[in-house]
MARPADO-679078 format. One record per residue (C-alpha): residue in one letter; x, y, z. Coordinates in nm, 3 decimals. Layout:
BEGIN
+-----+---------+---------+---------+
: res :    east :   north :      up :
+-----+---------+---------+---------+
:   A :       X :       Y :       Z :
...
+-----+---------+---------+---------+
This chain:
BEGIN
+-----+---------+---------+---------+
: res :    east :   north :      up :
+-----+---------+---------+---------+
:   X :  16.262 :  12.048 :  10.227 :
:   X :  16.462 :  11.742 :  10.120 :
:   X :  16.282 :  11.543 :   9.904 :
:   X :  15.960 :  11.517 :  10.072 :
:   X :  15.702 :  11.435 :   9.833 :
:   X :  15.295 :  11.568 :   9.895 :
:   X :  15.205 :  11.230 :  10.048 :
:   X :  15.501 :  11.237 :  10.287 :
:   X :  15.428 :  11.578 :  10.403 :
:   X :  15.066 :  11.515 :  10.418 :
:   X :  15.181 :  11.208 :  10.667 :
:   X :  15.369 :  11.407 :  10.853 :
:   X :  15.067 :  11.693 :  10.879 :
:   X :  14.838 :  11.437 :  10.963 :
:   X :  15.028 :  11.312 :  11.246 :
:   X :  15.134 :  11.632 :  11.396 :
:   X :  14.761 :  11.679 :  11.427 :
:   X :  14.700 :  11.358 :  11.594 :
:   X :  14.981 :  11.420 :  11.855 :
:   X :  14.864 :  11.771 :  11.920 :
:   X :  14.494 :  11.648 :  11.958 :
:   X :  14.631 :  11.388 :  12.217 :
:   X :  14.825 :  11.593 :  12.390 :
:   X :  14.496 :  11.825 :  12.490 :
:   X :  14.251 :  11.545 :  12.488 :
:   X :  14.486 :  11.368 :  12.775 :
:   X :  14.573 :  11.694 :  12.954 :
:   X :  14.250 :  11.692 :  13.169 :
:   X :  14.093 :  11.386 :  13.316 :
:   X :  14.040 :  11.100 :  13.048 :
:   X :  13.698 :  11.010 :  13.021 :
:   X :  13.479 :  10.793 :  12.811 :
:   X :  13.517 :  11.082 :  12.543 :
:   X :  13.830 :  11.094 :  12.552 :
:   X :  13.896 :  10.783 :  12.274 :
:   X :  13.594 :  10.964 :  12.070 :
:   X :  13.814 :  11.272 :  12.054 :
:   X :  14.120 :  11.055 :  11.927 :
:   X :  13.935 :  10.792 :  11.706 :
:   X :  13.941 :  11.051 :  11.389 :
:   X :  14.296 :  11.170 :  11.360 :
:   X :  14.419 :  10.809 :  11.394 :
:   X :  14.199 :  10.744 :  11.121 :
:   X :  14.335 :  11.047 :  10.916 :
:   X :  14.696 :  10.943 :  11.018 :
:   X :  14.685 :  10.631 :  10.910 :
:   X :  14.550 :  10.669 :  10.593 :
:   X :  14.775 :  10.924 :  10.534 :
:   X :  15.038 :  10.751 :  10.650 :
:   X :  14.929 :  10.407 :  10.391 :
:   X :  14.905 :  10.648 :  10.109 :
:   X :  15.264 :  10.780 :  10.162 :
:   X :  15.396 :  10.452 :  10.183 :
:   X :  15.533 :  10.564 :  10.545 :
:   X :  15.304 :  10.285 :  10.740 :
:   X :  15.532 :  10.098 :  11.018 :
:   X :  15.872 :  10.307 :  10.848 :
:   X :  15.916 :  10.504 :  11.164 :
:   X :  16.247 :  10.633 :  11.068 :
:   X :  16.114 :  10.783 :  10.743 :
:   X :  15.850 :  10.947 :  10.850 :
:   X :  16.034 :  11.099 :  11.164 :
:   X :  16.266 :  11.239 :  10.873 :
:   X :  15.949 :  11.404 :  10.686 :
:   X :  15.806 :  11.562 :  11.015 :
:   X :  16.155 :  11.707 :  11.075 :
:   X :  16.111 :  11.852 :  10.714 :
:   X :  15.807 :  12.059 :  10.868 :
:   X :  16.063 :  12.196 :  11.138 :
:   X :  16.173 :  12.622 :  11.052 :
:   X :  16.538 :  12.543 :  11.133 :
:   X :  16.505 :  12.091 :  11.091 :
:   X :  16.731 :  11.861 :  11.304 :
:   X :  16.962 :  11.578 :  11.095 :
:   X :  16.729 :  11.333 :  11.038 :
:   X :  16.761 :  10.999 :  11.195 :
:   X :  16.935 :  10.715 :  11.022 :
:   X :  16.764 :  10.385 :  11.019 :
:   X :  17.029 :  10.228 :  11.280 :
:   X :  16.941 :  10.540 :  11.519 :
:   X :  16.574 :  10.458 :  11.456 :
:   X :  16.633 :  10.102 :  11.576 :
:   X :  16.948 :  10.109 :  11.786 :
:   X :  17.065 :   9.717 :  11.843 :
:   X :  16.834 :   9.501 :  12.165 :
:   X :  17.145 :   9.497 :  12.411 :
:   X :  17.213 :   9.905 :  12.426 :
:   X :  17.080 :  10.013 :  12.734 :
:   X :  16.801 :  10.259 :  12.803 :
:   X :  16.866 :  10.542 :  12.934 :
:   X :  16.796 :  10.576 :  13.309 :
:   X :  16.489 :  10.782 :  13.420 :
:   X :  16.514 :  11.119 :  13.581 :
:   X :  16.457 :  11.120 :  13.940 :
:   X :  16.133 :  11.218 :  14.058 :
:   X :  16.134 :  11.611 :  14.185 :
:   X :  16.112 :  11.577 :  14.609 :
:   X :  15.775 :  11.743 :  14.711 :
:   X :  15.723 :  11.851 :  15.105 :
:   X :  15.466 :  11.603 :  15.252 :
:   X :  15.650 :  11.323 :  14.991 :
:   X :  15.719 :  11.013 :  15.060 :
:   X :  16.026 :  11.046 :  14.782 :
+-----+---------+---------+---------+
């Protein structure tokens, strides 16, 4: 790891769980349960995330979850975390054609 302190990797835990609990809570239909099943690893994350001193640094704490990664990416700088207003997004893939589609 490169420098990632026990709060920092305890951040970036805690919000590996919260995207892996929202990607199976919103995989099926979303129901009324649905924000039930969410409500305590937000809380976890963002207490996690205060005590780390990582709350609203997006860049940093992008960097600490790509310390959890076997083989980790470059982390991001903090102009590639915020590139400038006037670069343009990137265009969306096209939707796959289905038969019976209006696409």
């Amino acid at each position: 790891m490169t420098g990632t302190t026990y709060p920092e990797l305890a951040a970036a835990q805690a919000c590996l769980r919260l995207l892996h609990t929202a990607r199976a809570a919103l995989d099926g239909p979303v129901t009324a349960q649905t924000a039930a099943l969410l409500a305590v690893p937000i809380q976890d994350a963002d207490e996690a995330l205060r005590r780390a001193g990582l709350a609203g640094n997006e860049a940093e704490l992008l960097n600490r979850i790509y310390d959890l990664a076997p083989h980790a990416p470059t982390p991001l700088s903090a102009d590639a975390a915020h590139p400038p207003a006037d670069t343009p997004a990137p265009a969306p893939a096209p939707a796959p054609h289905r038969e019976g589609s209006l696409r």
